[in-house]
N, CA and C atoms as a LAMMPS dump frame, in Angstrom:
ITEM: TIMESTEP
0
ITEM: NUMBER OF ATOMS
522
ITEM: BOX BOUNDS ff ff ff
-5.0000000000000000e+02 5.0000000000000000e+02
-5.0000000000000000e+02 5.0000000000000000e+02
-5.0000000000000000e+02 5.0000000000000000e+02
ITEM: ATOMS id mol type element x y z
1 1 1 N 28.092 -29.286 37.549
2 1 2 C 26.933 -29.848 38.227
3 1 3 C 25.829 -30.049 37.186
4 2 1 N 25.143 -31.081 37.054
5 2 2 C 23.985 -31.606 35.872
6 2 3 C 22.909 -32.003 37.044
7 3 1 N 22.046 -31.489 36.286
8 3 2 C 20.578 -31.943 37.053
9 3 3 C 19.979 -33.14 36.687
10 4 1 N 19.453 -34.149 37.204
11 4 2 C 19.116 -35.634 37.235
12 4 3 C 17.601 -35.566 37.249
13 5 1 N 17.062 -34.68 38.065
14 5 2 C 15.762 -34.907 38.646
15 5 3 C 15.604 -32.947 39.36
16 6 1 N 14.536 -32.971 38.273
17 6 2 C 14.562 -30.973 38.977
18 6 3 C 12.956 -31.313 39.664
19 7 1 N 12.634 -30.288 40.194
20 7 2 C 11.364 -30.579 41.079
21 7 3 C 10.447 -31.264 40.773
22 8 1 N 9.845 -30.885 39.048
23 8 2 C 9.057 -31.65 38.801
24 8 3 C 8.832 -33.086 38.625
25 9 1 N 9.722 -33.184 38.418
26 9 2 C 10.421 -34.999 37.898
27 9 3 C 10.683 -35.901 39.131
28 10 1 N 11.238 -35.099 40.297
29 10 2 C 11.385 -35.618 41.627
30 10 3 C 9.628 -35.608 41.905
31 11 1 N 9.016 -34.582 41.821
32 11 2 C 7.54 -35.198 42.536
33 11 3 C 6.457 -36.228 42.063
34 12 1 N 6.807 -36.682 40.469
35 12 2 C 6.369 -37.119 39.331
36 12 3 C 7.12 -38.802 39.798
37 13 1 N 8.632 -38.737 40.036
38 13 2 C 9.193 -40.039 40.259
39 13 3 C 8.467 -40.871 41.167
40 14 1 N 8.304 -39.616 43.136
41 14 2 C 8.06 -40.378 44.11
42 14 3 C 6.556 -40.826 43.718
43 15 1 N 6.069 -39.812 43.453
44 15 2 C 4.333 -40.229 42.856
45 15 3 C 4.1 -41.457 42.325
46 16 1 N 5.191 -42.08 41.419
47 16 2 C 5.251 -43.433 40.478
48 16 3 C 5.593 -44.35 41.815
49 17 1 N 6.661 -43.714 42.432
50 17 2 C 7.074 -45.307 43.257
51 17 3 C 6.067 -45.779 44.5
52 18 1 N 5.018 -44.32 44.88
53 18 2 C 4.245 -44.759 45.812
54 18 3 C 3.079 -45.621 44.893
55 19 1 N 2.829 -45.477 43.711
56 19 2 C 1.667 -46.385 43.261
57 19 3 C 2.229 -47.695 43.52
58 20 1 N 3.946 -48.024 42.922
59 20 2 C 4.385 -49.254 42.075
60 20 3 C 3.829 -50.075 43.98
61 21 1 N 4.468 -49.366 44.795
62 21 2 C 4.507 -49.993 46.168
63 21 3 C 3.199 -50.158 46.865
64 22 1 N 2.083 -49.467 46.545
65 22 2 C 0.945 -50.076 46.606
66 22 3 C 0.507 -51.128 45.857
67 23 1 N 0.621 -51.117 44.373
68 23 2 C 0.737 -51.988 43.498
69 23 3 C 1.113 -53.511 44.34
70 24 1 N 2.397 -53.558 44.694
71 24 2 C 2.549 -55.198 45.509
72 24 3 C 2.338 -54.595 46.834
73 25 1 N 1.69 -54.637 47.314
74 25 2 C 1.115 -54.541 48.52
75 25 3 C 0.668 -53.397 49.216
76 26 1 N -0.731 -54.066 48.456
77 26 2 C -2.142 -53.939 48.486
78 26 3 C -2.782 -53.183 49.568
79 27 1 N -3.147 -51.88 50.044
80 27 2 C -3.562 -51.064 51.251
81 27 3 C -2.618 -51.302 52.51
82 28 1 N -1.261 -51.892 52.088
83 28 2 C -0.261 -51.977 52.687
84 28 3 C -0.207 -52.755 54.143
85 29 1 N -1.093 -53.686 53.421
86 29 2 C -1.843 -54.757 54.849
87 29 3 C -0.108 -55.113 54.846
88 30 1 N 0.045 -55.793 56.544
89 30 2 C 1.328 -56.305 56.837
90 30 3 C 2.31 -55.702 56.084
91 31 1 N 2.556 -54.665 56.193
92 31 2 C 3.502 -54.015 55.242
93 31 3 C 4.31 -52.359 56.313
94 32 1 N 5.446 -53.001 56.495
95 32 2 C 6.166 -51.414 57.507
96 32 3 C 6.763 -50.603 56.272
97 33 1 N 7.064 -49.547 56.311
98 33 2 C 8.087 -49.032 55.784
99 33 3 C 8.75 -48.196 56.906
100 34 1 N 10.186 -48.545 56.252
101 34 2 C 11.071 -47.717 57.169
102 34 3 C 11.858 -46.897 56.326
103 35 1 N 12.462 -45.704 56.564
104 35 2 C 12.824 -44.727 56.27
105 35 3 C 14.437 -44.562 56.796
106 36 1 N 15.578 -45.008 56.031
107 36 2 C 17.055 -44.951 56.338
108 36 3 C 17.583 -43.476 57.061
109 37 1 N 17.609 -43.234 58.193
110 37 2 C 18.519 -42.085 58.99
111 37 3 C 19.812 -41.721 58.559
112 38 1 N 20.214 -40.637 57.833
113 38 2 C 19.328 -39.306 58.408
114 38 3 C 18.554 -38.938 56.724
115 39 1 N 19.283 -39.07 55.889
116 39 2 C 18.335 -38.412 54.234
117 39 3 C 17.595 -39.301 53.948
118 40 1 N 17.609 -40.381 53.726
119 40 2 C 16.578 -41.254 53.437
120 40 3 C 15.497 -41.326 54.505
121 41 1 N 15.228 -40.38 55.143
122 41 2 C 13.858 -39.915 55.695
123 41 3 C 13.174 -38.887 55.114
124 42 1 N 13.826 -37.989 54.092
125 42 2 C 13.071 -36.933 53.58
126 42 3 C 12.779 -37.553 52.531
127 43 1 N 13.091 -38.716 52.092
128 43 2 C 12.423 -39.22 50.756
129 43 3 C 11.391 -40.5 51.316
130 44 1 N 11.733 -40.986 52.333
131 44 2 C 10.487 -42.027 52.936
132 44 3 C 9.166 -40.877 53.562
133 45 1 N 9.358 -39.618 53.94
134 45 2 C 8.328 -39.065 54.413
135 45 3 C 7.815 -38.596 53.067
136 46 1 N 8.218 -38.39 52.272
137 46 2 C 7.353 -37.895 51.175
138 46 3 C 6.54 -38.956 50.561
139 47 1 N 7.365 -40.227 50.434
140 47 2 C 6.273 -41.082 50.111
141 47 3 C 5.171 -41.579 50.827
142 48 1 N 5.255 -41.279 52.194
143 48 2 C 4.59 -41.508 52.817
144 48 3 C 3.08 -40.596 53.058
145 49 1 N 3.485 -39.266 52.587
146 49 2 C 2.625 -38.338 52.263
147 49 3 C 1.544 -38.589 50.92
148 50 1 N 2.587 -39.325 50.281
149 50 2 C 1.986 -39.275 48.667
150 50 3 C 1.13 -40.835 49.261
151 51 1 N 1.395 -41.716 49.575
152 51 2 C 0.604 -42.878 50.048
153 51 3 C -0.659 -42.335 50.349
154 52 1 N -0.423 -41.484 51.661
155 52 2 C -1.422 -41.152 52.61
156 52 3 C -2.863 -40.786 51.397
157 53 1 N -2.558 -40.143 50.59
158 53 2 C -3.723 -39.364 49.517
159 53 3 C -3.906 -40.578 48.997
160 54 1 N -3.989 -41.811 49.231
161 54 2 C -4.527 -42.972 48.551
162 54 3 C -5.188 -43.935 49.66
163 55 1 N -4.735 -43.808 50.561
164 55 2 C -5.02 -44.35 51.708
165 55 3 C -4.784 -44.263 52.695
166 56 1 N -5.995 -44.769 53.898
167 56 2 C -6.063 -44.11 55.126
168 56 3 C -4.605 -44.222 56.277
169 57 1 N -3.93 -42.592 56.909
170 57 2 C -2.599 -42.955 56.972
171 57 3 C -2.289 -43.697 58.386
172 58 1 N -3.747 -44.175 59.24
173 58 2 C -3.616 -44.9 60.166
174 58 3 C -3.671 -46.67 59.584
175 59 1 N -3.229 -46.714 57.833
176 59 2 C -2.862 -47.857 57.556
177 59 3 C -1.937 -48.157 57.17
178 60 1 N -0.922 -46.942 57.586
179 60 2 C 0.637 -46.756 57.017
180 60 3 C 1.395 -47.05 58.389
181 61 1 N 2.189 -48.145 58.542
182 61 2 C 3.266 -48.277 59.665
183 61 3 C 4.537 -48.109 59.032
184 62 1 N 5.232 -46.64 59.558
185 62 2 C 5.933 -45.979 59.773
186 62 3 C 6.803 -46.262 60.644
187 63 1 N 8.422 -46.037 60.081
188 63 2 C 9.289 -45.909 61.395
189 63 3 C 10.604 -45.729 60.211
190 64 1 N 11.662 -45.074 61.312
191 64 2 C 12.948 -44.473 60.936
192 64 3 C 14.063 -45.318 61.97
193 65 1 N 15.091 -45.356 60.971
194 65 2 C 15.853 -46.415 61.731
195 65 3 C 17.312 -45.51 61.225
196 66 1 N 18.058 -45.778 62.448
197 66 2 C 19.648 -45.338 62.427
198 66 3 C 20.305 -46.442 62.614
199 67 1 N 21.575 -46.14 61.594
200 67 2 C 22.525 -47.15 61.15
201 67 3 C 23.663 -46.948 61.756
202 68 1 N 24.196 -45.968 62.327
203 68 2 C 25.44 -45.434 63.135
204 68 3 C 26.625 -46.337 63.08
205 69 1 N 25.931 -47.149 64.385
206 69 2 C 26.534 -48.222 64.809
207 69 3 C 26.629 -49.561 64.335
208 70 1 N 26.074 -49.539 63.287
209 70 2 C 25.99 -51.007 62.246
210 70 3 C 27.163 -50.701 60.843
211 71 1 N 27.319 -49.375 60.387
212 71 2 C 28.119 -49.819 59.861
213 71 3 C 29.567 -49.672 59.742
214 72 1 N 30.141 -50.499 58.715
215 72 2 C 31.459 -51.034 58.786
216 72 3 C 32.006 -50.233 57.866
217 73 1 N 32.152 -49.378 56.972
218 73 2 C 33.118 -48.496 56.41
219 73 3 C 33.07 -47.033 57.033
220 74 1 N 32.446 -46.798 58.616
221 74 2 C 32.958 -45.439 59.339
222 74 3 C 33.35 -45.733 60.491
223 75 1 N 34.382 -45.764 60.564
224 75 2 C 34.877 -46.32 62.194
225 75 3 C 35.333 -45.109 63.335
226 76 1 N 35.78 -44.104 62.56
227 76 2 C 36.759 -43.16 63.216
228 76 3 C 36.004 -41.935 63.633
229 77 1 N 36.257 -41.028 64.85
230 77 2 C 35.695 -39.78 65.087
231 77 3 C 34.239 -39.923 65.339
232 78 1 N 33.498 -38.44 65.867
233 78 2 C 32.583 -38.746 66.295
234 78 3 C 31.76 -38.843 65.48
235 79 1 N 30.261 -39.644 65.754
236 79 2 C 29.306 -39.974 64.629
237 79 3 C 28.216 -38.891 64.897
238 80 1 N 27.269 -38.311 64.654
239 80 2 C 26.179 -37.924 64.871
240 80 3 C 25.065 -38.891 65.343
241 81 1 N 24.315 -38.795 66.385
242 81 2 C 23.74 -39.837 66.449
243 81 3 C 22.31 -40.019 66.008
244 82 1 N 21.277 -40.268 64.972
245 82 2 C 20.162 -39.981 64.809
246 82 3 C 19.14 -40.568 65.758
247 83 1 N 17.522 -40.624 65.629
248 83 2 C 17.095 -41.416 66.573
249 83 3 C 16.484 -42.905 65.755
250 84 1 N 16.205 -43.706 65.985
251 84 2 C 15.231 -44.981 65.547
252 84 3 C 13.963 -44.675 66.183
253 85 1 N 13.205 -44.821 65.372
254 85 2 C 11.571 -44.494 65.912
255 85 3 C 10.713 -45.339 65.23
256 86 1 N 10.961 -46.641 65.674
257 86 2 C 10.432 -47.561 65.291
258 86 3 C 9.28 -48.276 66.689
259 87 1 N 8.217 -48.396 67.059
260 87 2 C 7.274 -48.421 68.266
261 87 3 C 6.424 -49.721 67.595
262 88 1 N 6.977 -50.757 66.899
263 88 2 C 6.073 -52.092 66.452
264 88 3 C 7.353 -52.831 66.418
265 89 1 N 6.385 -54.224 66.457
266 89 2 C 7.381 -55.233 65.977
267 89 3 C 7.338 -55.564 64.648
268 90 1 N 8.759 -55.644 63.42
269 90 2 C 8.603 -56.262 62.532
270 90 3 C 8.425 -57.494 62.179
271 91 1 N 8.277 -58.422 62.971
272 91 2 C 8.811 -59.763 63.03
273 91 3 C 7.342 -60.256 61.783
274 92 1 N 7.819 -61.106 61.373
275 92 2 C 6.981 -61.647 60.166
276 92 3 C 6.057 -60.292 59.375
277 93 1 N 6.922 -59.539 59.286
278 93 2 C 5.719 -58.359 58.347
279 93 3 C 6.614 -58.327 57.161
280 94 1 N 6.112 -57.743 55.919
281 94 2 C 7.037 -57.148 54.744
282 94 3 C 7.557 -55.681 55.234
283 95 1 N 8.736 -55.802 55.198
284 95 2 C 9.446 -54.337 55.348
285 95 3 C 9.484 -53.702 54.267
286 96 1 N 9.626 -52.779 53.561
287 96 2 C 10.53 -51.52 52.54
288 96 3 C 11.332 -50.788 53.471
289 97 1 N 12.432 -50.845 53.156
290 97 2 C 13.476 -49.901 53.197
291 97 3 C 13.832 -49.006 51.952
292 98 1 N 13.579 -47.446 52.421
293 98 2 C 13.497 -46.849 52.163
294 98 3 C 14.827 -45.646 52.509
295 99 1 N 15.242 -45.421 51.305
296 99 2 C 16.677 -44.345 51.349
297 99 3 C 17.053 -43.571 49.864
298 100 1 N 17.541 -42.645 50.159
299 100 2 C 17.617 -42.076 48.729
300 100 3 C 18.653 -42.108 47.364
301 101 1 N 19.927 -42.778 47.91
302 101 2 C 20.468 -42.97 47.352
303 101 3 C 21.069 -44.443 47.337
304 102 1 N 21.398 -45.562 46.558
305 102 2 C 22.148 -46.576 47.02
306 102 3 C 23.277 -46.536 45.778
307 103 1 N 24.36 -46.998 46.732
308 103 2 C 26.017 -46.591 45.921
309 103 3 C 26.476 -47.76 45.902
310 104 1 N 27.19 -47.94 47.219
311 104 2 C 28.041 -49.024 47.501
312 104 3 C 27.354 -50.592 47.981
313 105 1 N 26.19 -50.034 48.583
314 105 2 C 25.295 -51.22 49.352
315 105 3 C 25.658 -51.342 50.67
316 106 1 N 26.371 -50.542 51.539
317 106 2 C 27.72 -50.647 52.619
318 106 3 C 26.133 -49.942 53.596
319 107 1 N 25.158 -49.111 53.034
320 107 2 C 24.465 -48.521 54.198
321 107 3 C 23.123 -49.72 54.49
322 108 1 N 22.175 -50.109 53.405
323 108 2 C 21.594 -51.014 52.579
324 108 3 C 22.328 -52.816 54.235
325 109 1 N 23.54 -53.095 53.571
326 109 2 C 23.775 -54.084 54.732
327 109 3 C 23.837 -53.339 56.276
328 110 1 N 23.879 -52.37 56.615
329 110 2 C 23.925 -52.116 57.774
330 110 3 C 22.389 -51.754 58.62
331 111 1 N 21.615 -51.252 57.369
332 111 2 C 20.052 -51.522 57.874
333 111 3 C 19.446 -52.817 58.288
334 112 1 N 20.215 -53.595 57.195
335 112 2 C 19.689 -54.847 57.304
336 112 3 C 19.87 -55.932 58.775
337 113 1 N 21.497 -55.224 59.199
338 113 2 C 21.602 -55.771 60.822
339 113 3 C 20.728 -54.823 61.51
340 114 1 N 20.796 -53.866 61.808
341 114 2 C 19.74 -53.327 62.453
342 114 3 C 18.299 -53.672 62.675
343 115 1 N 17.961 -54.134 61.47
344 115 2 C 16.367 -53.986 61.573
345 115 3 C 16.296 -55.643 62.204
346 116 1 N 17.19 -56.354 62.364
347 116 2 C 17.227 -57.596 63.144
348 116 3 C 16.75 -57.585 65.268
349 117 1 N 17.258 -56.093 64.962
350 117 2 C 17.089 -55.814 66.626
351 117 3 C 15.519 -55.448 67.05
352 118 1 N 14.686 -55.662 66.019
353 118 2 C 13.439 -55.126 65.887
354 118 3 C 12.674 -56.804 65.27
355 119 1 N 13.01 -57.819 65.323
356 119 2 C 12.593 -58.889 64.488
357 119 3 C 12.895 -59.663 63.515
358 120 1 N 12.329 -60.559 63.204
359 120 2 C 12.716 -61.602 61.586
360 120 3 C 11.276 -61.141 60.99
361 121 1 N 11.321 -60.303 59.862
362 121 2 C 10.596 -59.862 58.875
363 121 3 C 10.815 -61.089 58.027
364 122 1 N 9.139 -60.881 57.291
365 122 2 C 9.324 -62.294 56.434
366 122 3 C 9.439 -62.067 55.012
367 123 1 N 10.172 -60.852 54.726
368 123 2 C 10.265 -60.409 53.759
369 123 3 C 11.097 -58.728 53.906
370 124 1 N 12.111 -58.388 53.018
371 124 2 C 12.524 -57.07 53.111
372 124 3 C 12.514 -56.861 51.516
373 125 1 N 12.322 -55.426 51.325
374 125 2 C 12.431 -55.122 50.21
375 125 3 C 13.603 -53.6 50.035
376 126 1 N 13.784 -52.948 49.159
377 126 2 C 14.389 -51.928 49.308
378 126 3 C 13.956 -51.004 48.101
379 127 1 N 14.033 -49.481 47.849
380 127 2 C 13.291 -48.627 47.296
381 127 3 C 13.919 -47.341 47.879
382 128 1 N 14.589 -47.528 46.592
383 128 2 C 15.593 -45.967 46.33
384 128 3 C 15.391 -44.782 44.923
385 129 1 N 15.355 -43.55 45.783
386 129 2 C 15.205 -42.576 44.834
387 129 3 C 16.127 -42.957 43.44
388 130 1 N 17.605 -43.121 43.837
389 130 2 C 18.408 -42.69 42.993
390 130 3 C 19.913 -44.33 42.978
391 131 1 N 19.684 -45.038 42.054
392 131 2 C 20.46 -46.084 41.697
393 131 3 C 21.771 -45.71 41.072
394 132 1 N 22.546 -46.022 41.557
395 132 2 C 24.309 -45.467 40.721
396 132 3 C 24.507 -47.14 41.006
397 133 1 N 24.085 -47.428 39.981
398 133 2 C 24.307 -49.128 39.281
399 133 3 C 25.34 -49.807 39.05
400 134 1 N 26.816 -48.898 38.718
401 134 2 C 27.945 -49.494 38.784
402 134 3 C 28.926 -48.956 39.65
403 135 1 N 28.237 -48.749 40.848
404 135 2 C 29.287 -48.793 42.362
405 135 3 C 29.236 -49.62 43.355
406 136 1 N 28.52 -50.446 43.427
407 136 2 C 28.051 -51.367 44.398
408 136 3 C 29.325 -52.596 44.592
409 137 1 N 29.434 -52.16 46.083
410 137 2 C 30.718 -53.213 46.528
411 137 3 C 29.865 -54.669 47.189
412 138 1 N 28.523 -54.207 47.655
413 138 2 C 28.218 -55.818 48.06
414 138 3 C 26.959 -56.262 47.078
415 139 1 N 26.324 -57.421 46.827
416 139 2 C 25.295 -57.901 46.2
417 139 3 C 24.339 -57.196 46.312
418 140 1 N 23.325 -56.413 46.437
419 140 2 C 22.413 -55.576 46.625
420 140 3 C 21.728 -54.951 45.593
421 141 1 N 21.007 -54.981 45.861
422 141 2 C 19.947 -54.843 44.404
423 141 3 C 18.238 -54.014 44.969
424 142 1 N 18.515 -53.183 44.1
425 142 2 C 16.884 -52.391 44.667
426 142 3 C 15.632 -52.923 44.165
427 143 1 N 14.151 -52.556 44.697
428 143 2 C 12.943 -53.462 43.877
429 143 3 C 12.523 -52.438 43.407
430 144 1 N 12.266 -51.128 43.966
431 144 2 C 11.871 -49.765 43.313
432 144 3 C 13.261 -49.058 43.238
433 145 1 N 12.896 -48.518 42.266
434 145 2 C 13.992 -47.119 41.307
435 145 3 C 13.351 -46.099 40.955
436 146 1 N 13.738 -45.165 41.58
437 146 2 C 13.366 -44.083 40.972
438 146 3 C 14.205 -43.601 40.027
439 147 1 N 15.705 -43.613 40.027
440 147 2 C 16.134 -42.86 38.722
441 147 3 C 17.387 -44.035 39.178
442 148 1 N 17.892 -44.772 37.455
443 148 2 C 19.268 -45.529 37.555
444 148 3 C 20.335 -44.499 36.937
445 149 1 N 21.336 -44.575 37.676
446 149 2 C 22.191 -43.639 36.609
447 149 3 C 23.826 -44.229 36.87
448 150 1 N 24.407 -43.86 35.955
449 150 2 C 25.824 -44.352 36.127
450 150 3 C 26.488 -43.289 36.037
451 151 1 N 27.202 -43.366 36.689
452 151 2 C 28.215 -42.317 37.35
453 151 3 C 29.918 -43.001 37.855
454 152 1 N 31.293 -42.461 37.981
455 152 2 C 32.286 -42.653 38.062
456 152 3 C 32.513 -42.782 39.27
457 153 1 N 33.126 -43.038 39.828
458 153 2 C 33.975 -42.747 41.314
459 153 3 C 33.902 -41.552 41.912
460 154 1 N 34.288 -40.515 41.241
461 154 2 C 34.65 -39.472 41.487
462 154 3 C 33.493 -38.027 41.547
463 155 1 N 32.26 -38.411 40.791
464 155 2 C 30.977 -38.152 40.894
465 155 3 C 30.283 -38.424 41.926
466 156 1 N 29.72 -37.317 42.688
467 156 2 C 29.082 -37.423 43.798
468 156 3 C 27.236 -36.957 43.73
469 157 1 N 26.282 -37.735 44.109
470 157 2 C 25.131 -37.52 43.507
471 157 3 C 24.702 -36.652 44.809
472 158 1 N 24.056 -36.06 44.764
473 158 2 C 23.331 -34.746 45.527
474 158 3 C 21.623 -34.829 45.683
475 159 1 N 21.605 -35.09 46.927
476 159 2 C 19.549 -35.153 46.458
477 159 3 C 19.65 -33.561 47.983
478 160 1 N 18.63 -32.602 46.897
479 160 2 C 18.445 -31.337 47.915
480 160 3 C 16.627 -31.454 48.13
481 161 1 N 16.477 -31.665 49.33
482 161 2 C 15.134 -31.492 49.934
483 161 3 C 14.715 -29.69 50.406
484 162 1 N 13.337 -29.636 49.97
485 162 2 C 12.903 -27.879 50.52
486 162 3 C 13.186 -28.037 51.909
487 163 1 N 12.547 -29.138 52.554
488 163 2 C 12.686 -28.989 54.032
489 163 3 C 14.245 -28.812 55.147
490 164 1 N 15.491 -29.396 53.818
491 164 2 C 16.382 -29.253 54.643
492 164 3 C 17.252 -28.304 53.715
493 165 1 N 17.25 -28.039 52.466
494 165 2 C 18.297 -27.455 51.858
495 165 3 C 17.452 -26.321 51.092
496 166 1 N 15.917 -26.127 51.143
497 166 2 C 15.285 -24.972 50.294
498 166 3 C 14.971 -25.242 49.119
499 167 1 N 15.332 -26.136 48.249
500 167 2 C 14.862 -26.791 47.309
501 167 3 C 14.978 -28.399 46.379
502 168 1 N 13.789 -28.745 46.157
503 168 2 C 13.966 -29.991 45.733
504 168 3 C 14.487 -29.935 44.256
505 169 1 N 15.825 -31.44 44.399
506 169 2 C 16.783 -31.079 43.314
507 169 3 C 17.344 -32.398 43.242
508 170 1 N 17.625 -33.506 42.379
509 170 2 C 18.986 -34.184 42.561
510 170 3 C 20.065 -33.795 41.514
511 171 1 N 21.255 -33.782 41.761
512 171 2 C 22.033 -33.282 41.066
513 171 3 C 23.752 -34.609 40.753
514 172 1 N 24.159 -34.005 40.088
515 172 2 C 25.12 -34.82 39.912
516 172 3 C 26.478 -34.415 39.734
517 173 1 N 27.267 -34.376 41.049
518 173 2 C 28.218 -32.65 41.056
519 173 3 C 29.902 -33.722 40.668
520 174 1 N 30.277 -32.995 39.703
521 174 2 C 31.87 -33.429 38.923
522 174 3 C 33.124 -33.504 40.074
């Protein structure tokens, strides 16, 4: 197991990606972010925290979206079901999608049908902790990075949150 990102570096990363994302858009006028169900909510709420200390957080539209049923490489047995807590319409706003890891792009397209049931956004973006750059089975491409790394098949990347696992960690387990 190799460490990628130990606490400090994880709070130092999200810190960078909440400026870069203020950076293009600006007090986050017309601007949602959504947060990928179920881990890519402990990394959209943190940025959302780290936003908030820059600006006022009744100018942050928030929402969490589940993919369950959108995607196409889990078909079998039961799913867990998360919730969507999404209470606006996206329709002509800039989205971020927000998740912590992107691999294959297989979760990435299944947000992307989803967030259709909520509107035509006139713009989506995407913004991931952790890029594994040469696994990607569909076209997909992130606008924020927090960490690119290349990794094998057989390498499985690990992001540990305090709130769900006791400590913040990404790791990179053999």
């Amino acid at each position: 197991m190799k460490t990628i990102l130990n606490e400090q570096q994880l709070a130092i990363t999200i810190q960078r990606l909440s400026n870069q994302l203020l950076e293009n858009h600006l007090e986050l006028k017309n601007t949602i972010l959504i947060g990928i169900q179920p881990r890519g909510i402990y990394f959209s709420e943190r940025v959302i925290r780290e936003l908030s200390k820059q600006i006022s957080l009744g100018n942050i539209s928030y929402g969490k979206l589940d993919i369950t049923f959108y995607r196409d490489d889990v078909r079998q047995g039961l799913h867990t079901i998360n919730r969507t807590d999404i209470l606006f319409s996206i329709e002509n706003k800039n989205v971020i999608l927000i998740d912590d890891v992107l691999y294959t792009g297989r979760t990435i397209r299944a947000a992307l049908d989803a967030l259709l049931d909520f509107g035509r956004p006139s713009k989506v973006e995407l913004c991931v902790l952790i890029d594994r750059r040469f696994s990607r089975q569909l076209p997909i491409q992130p606008d924020y990075v927090g960490k690119a790394i290349d990794s094998i098949i057989s390498q499985k990347v690990k992001v540990f949150w305090k709130e769900k696992d006791g400590k913040d960690e990404v790791t990179l387990i053999e």
